[in-house]
C-alpha positions as CSV (number, residue, x, y, z in Angstrom):
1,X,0.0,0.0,0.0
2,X,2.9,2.4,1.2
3,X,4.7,2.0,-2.4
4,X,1.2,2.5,-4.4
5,X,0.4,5.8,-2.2
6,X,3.9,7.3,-4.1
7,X,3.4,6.0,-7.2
8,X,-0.1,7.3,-7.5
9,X,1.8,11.0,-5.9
10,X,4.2,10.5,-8.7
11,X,1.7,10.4,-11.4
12,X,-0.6,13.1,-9.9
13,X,2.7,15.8,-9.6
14,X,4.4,14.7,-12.9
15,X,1.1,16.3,-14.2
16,X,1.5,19.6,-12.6
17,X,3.7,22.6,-14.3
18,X,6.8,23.4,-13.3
19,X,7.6,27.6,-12.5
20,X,8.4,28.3,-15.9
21,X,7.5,25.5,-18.1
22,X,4.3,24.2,-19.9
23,X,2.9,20.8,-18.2
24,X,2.0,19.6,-22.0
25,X,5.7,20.2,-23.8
26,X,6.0,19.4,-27.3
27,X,9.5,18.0,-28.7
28,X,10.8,21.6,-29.4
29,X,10.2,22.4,-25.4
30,X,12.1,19.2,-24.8
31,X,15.4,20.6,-27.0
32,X,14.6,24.0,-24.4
33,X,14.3,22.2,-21.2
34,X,17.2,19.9,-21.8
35,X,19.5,23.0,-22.8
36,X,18.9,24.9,-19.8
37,X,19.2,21.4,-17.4
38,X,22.3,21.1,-19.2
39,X,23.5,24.3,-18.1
40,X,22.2,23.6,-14.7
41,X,18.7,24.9,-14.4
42,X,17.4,23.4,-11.3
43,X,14.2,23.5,-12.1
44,X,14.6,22.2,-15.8
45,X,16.6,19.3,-14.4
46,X,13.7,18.4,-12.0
47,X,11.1,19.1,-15.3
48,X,13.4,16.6,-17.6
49,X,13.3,14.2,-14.8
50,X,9.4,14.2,-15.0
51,X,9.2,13.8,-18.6
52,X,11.9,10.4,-18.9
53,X,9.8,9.3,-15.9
54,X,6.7,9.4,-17.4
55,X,7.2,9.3,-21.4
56,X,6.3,12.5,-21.8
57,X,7.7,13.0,-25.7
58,X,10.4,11.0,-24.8
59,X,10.1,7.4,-24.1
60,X,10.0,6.0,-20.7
61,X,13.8,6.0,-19.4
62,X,13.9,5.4,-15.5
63,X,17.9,5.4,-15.2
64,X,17.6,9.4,-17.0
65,X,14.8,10.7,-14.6
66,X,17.2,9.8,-11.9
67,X,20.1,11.1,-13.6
68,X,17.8,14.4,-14.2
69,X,16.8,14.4,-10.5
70,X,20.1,13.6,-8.8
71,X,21.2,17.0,-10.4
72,X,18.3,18.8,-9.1
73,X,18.2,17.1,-5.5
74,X,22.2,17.6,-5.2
75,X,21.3,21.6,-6.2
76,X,18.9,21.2,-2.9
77,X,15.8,20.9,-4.7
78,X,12.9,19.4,-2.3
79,X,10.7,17.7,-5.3
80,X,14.1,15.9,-6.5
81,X,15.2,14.8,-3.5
82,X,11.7,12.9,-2.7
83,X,11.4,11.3,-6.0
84,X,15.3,10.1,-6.4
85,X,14.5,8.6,-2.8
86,X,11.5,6.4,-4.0
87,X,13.6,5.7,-7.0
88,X,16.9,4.3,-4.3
89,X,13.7,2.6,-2.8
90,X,12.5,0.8,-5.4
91,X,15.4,0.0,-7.7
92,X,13.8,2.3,-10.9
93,X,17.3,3.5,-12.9
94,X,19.3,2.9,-9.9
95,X,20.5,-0.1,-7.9
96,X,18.1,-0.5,-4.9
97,X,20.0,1.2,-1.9
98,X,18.0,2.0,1.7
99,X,20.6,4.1,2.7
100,X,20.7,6.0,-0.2
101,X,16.9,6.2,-0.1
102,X,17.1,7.2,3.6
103,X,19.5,10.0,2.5
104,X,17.8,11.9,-0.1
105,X,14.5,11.5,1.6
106,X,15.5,12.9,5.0
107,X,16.5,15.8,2.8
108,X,13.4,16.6,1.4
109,X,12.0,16.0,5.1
110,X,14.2,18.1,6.3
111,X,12.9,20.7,4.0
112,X,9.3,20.3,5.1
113,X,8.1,18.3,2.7
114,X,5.0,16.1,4.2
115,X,5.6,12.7,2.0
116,X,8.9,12.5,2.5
117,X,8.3,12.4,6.4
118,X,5.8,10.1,6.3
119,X,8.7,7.7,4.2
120,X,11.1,8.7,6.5
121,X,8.4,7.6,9.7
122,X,7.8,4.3,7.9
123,X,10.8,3.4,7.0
124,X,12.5,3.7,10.4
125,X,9.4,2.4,12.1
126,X,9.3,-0.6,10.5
127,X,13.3,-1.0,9.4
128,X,12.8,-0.9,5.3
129,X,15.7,-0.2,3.8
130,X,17.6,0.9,7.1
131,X,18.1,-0.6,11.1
132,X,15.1,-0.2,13.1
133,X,15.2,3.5,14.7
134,X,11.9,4.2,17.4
135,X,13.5,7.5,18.1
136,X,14.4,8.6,15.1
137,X,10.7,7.6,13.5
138,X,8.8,9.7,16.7
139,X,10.7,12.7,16.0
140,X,9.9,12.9,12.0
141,X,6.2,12.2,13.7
142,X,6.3,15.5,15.5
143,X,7.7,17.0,12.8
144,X,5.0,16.2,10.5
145,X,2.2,16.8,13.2
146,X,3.6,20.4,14.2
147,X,3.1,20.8,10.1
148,X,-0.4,19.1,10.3
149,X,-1.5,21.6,13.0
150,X,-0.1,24.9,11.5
151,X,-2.9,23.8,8.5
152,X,0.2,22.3,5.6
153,X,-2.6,20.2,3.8
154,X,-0.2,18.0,2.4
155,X,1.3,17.2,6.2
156,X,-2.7,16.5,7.7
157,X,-2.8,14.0,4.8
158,X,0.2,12.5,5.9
159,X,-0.6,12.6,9.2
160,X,-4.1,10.5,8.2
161,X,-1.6,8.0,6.1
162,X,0.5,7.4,9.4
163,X,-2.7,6.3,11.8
164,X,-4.9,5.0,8.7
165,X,-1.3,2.3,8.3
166,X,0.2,2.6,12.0
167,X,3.2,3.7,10.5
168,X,5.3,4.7,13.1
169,X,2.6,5.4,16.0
170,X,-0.7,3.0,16.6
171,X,-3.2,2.6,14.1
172,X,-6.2,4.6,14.8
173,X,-9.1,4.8,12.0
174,X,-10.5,7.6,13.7
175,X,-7.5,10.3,13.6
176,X,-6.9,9.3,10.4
177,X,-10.6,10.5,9.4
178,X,-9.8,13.5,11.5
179,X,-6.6,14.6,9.2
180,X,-7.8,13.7,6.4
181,X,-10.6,16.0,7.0
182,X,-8.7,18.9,7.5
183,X,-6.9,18.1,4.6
184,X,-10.2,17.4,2.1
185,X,-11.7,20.8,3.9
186,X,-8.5,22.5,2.3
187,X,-9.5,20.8,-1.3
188,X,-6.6,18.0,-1.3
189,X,-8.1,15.5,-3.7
190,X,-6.5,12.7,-2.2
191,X,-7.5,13.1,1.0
192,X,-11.4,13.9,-0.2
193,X,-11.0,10.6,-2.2
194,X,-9.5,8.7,1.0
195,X,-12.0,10.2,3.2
196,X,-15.1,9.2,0.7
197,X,-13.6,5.3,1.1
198,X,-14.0,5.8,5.0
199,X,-17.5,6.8,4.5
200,X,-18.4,4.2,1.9
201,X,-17.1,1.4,5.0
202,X,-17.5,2.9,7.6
203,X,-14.1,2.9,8.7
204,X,-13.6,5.6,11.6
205,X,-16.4,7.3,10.9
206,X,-20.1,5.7,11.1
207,X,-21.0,4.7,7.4
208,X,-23.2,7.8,5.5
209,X,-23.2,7.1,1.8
210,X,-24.2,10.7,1.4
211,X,-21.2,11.9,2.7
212,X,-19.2,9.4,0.5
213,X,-20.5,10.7,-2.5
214,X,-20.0,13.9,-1.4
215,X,-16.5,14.1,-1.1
216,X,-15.8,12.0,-4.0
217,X,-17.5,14.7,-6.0
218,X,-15.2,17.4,-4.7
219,X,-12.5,14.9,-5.6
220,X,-13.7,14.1,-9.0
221,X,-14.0,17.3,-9.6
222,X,-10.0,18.4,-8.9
223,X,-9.2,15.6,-11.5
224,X,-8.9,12.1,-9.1
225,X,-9.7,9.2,-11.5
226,X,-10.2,7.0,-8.5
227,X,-12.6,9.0,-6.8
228,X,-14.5,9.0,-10.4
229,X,-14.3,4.9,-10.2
230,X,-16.1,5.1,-6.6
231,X,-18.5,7.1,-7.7
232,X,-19.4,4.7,-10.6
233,X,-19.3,1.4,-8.1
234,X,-22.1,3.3,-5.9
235,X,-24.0,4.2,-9.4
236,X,-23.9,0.7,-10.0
237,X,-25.5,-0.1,-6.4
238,X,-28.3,1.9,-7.4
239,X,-27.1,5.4,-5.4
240,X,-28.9,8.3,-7.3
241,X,-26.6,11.7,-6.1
242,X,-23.5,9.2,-7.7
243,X,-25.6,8.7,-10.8
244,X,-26.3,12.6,-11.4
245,X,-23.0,13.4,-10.0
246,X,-21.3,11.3,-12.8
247,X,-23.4,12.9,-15.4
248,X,-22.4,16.2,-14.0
249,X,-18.8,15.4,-14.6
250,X,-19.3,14.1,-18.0
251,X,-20.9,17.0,-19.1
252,X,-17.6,19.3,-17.5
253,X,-15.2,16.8,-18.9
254,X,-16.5,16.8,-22.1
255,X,-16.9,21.2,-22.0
256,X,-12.8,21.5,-20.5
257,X,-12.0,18.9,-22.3
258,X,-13.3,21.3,-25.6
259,X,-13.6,25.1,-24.6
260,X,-16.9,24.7,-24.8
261,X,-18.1,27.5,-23.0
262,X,-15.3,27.4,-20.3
263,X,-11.5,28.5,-20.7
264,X,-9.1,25.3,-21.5
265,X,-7.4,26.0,-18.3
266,X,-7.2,23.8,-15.2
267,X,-7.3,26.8,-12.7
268,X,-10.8,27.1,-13.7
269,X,-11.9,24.0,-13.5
270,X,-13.4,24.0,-10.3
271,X,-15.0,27.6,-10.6
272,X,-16.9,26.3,-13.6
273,X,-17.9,23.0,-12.0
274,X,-19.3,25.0,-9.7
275,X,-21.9,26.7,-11.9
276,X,-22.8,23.5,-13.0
277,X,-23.8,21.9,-10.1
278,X,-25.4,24.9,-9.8
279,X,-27.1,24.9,-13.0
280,X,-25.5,27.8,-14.8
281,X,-22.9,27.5,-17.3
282,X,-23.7,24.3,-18.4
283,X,-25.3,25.0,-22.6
284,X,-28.8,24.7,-22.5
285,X,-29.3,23.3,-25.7
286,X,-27.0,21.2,-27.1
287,X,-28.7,20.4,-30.4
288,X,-27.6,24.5,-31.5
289,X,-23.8,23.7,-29.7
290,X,-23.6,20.6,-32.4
291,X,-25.3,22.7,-35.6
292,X,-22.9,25.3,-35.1
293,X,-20.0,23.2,-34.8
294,X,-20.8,20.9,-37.5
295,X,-20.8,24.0,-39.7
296,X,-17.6,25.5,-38.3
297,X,-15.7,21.5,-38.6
298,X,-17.6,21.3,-42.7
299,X,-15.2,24.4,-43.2
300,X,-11.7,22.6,-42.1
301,X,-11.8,23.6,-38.5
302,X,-9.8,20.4,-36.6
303,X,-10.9,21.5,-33.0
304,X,-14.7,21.7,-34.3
305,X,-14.1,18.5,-36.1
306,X,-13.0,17.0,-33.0
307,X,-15.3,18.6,-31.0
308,X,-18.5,17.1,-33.3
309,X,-16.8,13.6,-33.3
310,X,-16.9,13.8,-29.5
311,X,-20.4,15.0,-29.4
312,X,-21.4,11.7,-31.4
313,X,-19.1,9.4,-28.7
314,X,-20.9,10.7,-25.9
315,X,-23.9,11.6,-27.0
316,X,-24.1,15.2,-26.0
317,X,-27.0,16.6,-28.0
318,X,-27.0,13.9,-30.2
319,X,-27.8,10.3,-29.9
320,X,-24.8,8.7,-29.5
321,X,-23.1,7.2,-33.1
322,X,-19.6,5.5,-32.7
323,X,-19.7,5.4,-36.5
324,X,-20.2,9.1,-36.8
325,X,-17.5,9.5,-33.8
326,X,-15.1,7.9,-35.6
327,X,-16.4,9.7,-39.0
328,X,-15.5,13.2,-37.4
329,X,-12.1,12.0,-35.4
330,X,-10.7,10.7,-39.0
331,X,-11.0,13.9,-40.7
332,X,-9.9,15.6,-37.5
333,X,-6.7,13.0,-37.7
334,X,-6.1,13.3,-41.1
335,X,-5.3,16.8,-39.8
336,X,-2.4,16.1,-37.9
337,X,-5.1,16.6,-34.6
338,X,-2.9,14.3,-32.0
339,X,-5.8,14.3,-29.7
340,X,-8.1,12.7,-32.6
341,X,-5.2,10.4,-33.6
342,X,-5.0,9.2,-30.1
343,X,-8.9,8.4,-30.1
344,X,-9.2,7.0,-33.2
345,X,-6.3,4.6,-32.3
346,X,-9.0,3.4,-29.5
347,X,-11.5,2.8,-32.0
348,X,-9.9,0.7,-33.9
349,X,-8.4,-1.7,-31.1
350,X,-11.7,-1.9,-29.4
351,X,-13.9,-2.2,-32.7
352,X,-15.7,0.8,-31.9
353,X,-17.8,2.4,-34.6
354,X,-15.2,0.9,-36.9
355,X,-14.2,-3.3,-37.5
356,X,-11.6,-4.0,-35.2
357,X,-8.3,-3.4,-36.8
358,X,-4.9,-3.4,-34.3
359,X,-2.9,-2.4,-37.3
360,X,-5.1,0.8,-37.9
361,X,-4.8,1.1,-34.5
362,X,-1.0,1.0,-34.4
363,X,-1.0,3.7,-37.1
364,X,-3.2,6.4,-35.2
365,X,-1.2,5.6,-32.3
366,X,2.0,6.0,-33.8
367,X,0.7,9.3,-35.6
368,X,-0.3,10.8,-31.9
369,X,3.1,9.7,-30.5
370,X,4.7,11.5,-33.6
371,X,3.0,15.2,-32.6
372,X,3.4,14.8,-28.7
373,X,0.8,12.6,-27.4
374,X,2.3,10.6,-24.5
375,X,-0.6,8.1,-23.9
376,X,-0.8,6.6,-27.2
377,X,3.0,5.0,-26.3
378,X,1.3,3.5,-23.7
379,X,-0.6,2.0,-25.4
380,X,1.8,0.9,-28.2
381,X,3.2,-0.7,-25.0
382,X,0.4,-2.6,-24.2
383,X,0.3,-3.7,-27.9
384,X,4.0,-4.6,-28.4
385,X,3.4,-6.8,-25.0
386,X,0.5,-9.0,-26.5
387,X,3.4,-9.7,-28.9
388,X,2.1,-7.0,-32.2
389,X,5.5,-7.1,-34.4
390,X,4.3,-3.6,-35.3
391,X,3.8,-1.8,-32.2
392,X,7.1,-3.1,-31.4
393,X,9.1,-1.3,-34.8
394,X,7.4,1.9,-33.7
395,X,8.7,1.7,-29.9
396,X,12.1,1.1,-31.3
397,X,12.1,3.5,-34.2
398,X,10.5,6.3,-31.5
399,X,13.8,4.9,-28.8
400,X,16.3,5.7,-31.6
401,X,14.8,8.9,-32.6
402,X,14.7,9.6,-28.9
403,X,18.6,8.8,-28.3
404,X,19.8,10.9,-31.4
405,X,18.5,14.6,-29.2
């Protein structure tokens, strides 16, 4: 559980911008970032980390991210330092070494920073990695509660990760329902997700589904896919407020996702959500949305093209037509639209709207990879695993290409 909670941090900050940089960087961003890491830009190093880390327009390398990061975390940067500790942890790109683990993450610790100290708590709690320390694990405790208390989110969460595992004091459901209240309250999406889980079982707190879908909806809202899931499983038990709540968020997804009616910009996200639960902002008629952007995409317009496609997939205004999905997404492909490309590529491996064709698939893929898109190698991965001989020449050619920057 310990090693999935900073994996699934990982992911969640490798999606955040970094002071200076774009979080989606295309491959002439990548030339610019890797020039000024080069020259020792702390905060590029720590960027050019997250991109090998996470095949973001380069493939996936773990031994550069901690190349990248060691740089940054010798340079005394915080972010660094945590993540070249999970990656001493775990063996990714360097040998597995607790000590070495131990050191950079006491250093981000040291530094404030909440999920290192909870690390730092379990590891000399429980000896992983490094000798059994009681003392040394009950002063990184206080450290992260006088944190918790002075209202640092990010230390109340870990604070409700030490009691929720007994890492490094007893385990106690209900403090752990306590901090990660405090945290949820402040809008941390993991700890609204967490806290919706202790609802759902009643763990700490009496069971209140109410309350359960209520703070997965704040979490779902801030972007937690998991919190999204939960709210699915109780739509599936028959809960209505999970059933409108997902519909809610389809409908935002579908507008941020878009424009449509809301800026493209994640810091307004939840002010828009917000007038759609309240019932403004959302458009009223959706038939008029699809007219006029059918007659924008007829002139050439990609984003419209793409826009109308999705329409059809989800059914917004429209009934829904996989065939007329995929219809719109081609043209929008044929365009050089990576986004499109990426979708289309889905189409095709899952039948959908089209026959099911893995090489077609392969090809849209590859053609989203080309212009940027980072989750169409993942799924090239997937493919090259289930043993496609083509999926595997593109990984390749993409690794060389990759190597020659």
């Amino acid at each position: 559980m310990k090693k999935l909670f900073i994996a699934v941090v990982l992911l969640v900050v490798a999606m955040l911008p970094v002071a200076g940089f774009t979080a989606e960087q295309d491959v002439s961003d990548f030339a610019t970032i890797q020039k000024a890491a080069e020259q020792g830009h702390v905060k590029a190093q720590f960027e050019l980390g997250l991109m090998y880390a996470n095949g973001r327009v380069v493939l996936k390398d773990d031994a550069k991210a901690a190349h990248w990061w060691t740089k940054a975390a010798e340079q005394g940067n915080a972010d660094a330092q945590y993540y070249l500790g999970f990656m001493y942890q775990n063996g990714l790109g360097v040998p597995k070494d607790g000590g070495k683990a131990m050191h950079w993450l006491e250093k981000a610790a040291e530094q404030g920073y909440a999920h290192a100290q909870y690390e730092v708590v379990a590891m000399y709690a429980n000896g992983l990695g490094v000798p059994k320390d009681a003392a040394k694990a009950a002063y990184w405790f206080e450290k992260t509660v006088e944190q918790a208390e002075q209202g640092h989110s990010e230390a109340q969460f870990s604070l409700g990760n030490m009691f929720n595992y007994g890492q490094g004091v007893p385990k106690d459901l209900a403090k752990a329902a306590h901090w990660w209240t405090k945290a949820a309250e402040q809008g941390l999406s993991d700890a609204q997700n967490k806290l919706g889980l202790m609802y759902d079982a009643g763990r700490g707190v009496p069971r209140d589904e109410p309350q359960a879908v209520h703070w997965w909806t704040k979490a779902a809202e801030r972007g937690e896919p998991e919190a999204r899931k939960n709210l699915d499983v109780l739509a599936k038990r028959g809960n209505e407020s999970a059933k409108k709540a997902l519909e809610r968020l389809k409908i935002l997804s579908f507008m941020y996702e878009n424009g449509l009616n809301v800026p493209k910009d994640e810091a307004t996200l939840v002010h828009w959500w917000t007038k759609n639960v309240e019932g403004r902002g959302v458009p009223e008629d959706w038939d008029k949305a699809v007219h006029w952007y059918e007659k924008v995409a007829a002139q050439g317009d990609d984003e419209a093209q793409f826009s109308v496609g999705s329409m059809f997939y989800y059914g917004l205004g429209v009934p829904k037509d996989d065939a007329k999905a995929v219809h719109w997404w081609t043209i929008a492909a044929e365009q050089g639209h990576a986004h499109a490309q990426y979708k289309l590529g889905a189409m095709y491996e899952n039948g959908r709207g089209v026959p099911k064709d893995e090489a077609m698939a392969v090809h849209w893929w590859t053609k989203a990879v080309e212009r940027g898109y980072a989750e169409a190698q993942e799924n090239l991965d997937i493919l090259a695993k289930r043993g496609n001989e083509s999926a595997k020449m593109v990984l390749e050619r993409l690794k060389i290409k990759a190597d020659s920057f």
